[in-house]
C-alpha positions as CSV (number, residue, x, y, z in Angstrom):
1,X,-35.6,-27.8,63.2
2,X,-35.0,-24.1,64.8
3,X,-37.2,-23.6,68.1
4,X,-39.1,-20.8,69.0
5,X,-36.4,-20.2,71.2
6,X,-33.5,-20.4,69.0
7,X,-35.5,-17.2,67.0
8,X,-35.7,-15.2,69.8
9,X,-32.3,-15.9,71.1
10,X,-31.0,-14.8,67.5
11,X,-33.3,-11.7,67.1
12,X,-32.0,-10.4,71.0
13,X,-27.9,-11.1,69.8
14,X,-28.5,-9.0,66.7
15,X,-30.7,-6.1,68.5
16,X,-27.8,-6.0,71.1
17,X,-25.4,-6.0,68.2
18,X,-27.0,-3.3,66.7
19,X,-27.2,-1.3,69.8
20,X,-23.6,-1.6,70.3
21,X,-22.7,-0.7,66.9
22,X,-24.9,2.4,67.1
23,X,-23.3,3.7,70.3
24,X,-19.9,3.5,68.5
25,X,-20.5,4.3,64.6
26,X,-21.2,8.4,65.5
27,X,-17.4,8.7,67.5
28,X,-15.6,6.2,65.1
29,X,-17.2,8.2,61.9
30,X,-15.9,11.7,63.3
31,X,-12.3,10.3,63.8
32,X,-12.1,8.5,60.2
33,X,-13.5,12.0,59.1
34,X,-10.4,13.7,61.2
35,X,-7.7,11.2,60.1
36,X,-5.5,11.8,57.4
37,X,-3.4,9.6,55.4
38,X,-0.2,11.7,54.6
39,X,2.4,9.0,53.8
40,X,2.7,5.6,51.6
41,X,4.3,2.4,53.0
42,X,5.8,0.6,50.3
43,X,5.2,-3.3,51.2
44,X,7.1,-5.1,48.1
45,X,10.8,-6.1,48.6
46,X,13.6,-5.3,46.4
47,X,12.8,-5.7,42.6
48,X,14.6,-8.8,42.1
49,X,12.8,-10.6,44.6
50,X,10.0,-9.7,42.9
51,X,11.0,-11.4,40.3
52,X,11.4,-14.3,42.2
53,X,7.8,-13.8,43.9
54,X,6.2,-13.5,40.9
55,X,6.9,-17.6,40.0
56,X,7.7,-16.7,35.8
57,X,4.6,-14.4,35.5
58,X,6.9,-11.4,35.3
59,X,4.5,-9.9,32.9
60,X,1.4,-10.5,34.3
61,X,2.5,-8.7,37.8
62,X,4.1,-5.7,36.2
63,X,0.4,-5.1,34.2
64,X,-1.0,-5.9,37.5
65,X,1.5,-3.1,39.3
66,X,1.1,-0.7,36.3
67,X,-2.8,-0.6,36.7
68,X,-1.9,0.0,40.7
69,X,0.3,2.8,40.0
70,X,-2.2,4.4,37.8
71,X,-5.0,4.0,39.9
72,X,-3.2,5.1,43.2
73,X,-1.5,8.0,41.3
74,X,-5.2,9.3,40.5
75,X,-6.4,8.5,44.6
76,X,-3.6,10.6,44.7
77,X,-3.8,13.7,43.0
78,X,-8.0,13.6,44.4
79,X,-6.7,13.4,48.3
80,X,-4.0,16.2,47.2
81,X,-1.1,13.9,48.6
82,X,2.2,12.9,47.2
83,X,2.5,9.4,45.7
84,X,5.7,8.6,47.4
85,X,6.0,4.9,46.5
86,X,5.8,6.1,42.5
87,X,9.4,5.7,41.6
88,X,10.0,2.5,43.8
89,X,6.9,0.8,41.6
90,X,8.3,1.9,38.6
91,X,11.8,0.3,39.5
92,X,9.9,-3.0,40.2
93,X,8.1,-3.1,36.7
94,X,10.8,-2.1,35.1
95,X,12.7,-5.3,36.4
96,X,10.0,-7.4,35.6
97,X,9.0,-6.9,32.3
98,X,12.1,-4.2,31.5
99,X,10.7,-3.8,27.7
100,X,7.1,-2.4,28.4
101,X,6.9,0.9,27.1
102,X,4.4,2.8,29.1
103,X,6.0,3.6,32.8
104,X,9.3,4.7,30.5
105,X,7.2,7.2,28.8
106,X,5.2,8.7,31.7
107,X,7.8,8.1,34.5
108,X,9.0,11.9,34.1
109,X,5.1,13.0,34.7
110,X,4.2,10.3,37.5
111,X,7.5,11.0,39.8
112,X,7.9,14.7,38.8
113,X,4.5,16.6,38.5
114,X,2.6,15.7,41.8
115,X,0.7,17.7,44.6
116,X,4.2,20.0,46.0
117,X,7.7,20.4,44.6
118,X,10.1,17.5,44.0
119,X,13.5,16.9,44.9
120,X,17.0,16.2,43.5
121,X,16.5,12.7,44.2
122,X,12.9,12.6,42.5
123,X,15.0,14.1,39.1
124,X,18.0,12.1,39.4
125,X,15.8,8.8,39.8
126,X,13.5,10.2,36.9
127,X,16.8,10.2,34.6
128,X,17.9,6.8,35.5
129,X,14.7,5.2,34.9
130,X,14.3,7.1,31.2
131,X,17.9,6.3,30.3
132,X,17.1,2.7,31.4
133,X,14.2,3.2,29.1
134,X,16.5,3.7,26.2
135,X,18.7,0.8,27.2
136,X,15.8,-1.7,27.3
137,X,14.0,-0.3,24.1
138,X,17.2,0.9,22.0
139,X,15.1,1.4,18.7
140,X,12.5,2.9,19.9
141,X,12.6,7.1,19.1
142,X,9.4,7.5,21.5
143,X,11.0,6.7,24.9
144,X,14.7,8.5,23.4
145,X,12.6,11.7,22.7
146,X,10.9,11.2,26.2
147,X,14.3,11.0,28.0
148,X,15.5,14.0,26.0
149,X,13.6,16.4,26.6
150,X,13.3,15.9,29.8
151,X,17.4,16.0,30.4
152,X,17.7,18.5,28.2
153,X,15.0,21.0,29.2
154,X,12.6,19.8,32.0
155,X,14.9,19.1,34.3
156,X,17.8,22.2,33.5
157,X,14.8,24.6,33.5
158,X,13.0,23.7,36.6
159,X,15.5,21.9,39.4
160,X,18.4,21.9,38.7
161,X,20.5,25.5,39.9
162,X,24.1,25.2,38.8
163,X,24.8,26.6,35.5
164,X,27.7,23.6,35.2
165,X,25.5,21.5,35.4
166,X,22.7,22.7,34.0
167,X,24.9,22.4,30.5
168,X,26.2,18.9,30.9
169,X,22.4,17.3,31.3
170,X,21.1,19.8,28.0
171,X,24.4,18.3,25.8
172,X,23.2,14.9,27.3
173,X,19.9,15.4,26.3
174,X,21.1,16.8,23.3
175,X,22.6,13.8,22.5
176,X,19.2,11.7,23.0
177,X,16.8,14.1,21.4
178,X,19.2,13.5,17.8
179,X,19.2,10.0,18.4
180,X,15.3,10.0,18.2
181,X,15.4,12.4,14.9
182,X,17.7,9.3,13.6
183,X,15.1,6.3,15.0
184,X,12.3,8.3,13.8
185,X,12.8,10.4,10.9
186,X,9.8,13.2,11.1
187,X,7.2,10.9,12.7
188,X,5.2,13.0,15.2
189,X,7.4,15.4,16.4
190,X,11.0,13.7,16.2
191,X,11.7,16.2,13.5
192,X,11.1,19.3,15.8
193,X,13.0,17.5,18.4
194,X,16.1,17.3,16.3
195,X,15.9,20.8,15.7
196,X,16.0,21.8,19.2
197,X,18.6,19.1,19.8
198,X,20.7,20.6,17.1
199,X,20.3,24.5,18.3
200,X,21.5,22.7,21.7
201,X,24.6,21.3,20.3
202,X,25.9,24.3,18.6
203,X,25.3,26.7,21.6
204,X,27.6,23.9,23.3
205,X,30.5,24.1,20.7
206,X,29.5,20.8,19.4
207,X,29.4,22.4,15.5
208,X,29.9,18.9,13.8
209,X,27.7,17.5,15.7
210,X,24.6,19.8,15.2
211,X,25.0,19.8,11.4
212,X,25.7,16.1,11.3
213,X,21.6,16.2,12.9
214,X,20.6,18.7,10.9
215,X,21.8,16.7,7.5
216,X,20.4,13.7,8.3
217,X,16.6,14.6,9.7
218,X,16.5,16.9,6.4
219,X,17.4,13.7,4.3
220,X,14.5,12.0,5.5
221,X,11.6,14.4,6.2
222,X,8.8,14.6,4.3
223,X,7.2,17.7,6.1
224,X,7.6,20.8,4.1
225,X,7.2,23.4,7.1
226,X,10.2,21.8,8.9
227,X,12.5,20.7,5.6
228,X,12.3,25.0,5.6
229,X,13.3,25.3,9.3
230,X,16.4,22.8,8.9
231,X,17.5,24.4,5.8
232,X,17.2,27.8,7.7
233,X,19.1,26.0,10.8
234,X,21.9,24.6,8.3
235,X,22.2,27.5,6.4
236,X,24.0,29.0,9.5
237,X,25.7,26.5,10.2
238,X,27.6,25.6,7.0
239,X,27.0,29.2,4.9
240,X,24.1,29.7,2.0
241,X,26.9,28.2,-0.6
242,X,27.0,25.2,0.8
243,X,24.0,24.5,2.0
244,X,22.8,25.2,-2.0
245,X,25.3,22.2,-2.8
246,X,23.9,20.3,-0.6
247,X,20.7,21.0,-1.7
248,X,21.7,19.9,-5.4
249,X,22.9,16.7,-4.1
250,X,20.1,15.6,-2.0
251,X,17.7,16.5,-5.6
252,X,19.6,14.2,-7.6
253,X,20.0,11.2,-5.0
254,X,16.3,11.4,-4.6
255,X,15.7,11.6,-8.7
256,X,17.9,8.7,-9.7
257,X,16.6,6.9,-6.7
258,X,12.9,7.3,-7.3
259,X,13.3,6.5,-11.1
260,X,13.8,3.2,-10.3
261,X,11.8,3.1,-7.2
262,X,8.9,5.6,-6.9
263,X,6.8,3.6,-4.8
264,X,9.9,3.6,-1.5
265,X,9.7,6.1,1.2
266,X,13.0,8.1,1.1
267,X,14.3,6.1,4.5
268,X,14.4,3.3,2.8
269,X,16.0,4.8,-0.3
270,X,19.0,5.6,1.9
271,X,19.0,2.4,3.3
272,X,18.8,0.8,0.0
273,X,21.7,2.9,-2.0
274,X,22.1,4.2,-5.4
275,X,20.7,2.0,-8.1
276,X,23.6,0.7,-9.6
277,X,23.9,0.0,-13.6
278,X,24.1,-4.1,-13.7
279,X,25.3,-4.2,-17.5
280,X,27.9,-1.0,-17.3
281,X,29.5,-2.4,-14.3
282,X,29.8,-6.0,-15.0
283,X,33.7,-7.1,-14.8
284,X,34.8,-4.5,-12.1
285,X,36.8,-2.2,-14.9
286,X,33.9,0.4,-14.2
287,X,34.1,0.1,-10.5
288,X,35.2,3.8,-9.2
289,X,32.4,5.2,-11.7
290,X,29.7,7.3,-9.9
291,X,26.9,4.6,-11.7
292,X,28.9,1.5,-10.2
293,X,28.8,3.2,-6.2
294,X,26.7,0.6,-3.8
295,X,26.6,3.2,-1.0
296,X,24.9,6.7,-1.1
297,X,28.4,7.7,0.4
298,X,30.5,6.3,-2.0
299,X,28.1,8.0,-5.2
300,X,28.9,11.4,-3.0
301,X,32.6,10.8,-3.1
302,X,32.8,10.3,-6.7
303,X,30.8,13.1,-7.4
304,X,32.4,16.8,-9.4
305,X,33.7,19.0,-6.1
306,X,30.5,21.0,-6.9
307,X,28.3,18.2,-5.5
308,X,30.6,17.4,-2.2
């Protein structure tokens, strides 16, 4: 059982404590007040030991990280201070879990818009991690529109200085933003994108290329306002002529397909083919007849020289 004494020996230790912390707390206050933190220390080792660390729960510790980097990156931005560590953290979650979706898509914003300008090497690792992005994810036309327009216009419009240069990363980007139209038809704005990718490739010489884009995001949109702007696009590209042909032909894919199939979206009528005539083309004798083709491209090539 405590003692009288054993009270009044613990009352006089935590008076004296208190005494003591008093006649510190007022000077230590006024220095954390003074002090600054104005750089990160990044404590993890290289990403594959990471991997090692993290004992086969390579998902659970890049959510773990990602929450980390979004937290700090907000700390961040409040203190006004760079997030120096950003990129680094990004590397490690992209070797653990190298298909989650999220860092790719806000890498460009985390590592290039923070409190004071960034640098080459703040672009160039911005670009690898994106174009790792598209490695990891190949099918997926959020994180190629992402990398895109950030190679193609981002980073040519705001760091980078020579014009050389400046035209290889837009043709790159070029490149990536029609690769989204293809991945993503007109969903959200991979339509737009492959307009500006396209206007891109032809101020780059690239002619073929542009109208190639052009052609196929008009085959599969479904959005009025920008099946006008692609025709307007590909009429000065190919001529009014042609671009009327074309027209013609992409009417009467769409009516033979969707007389057998009305309830399809038009990707997957173009992934499907022309709907051939079983009974005419039994035997093979009919087999370079326009009704026989399997592929949309063979039911072009058979077409009159009007419809090409």
């Amino acid at each position: 059982m405590p003692t009288r004494g054993d009270f009044i020996r613990t009352a006089i230790v935590v008076g004296v404590s208190a005494l003591c912390i008093g006649s510190v707390q007022g000077r230590v206050a006024k220095q954390h007040a003074r002090v600054k933190e104005t750089s990160d220390v990044h404590l993890l080792p290289p990403p594959k030991e990471v991997v090692t660390l993290s004992l086969g729960y390579r998902a659970a510790l890049a959510d773990v990280l990602w929450a980390h980097v979004l937290v700090s990156q907000g700390l961040h931005t409040f203190e006004r201070r760079r997030f120096d560590n950003v990129a680094d953290l990004i590397d490690t979650i992209n070797e653990l879990d190298p298909e989650f979706r999220d860092p790719y898509l806000m890498s460009d914003a985390l590592i290039t818009i923070q409190i004071g300008e960034s640098d080459r090497a703040d672009v160039d690792r911005t670009r690898a991690i994106l174009e790792r992005g598209t490695r990891n994810r190949p099918l997926d036309p959020e994180i190629w529109r992402t990398a895109g327009q950030f190679i193609a216009f981002i980073a040519p419009g705001t760091y980078l200085t020579d014009p050389e240069e400046r035209a290889v990363w837009k043709a790159d980007g070029a490149r990536m933003l029609a690769r989204a139209a293809e991945l993503g038809g007109d969903a959200g704005q991979m339509g737009w994108a492959a307009v500006a990718g396209a206007g891109i490739l032809s101020r780059q010489g690239a002619r073929d290329a542009a109208i190639r884009l052009l052609q196929r995001t008009l085959a599969v949109t479904d959005d009025e306002e920008l099946r006008e702007r692609l025709q307007r696009e590909l009429a000065k590209q190919i001529g009014e002529e042609k671009l009327d042909a074309y027209r013609r032909r992409q009417t009467e894919m769409l009516n033979l397909a969707l007389r057998d199939l009305p309830f399809v979206s038009k990707s997957t009528l173009f992934v499907l083919g022309p709907p051939p005539d079983p009974a005419y083309c039994a035997g093979g004798a009919h087999a370079d007849d326009r009704r026989c083709a399997l592929t949309w491209k063979a039911w072009a090539a058979t077409g009159s020289e009007e419809q090409r």
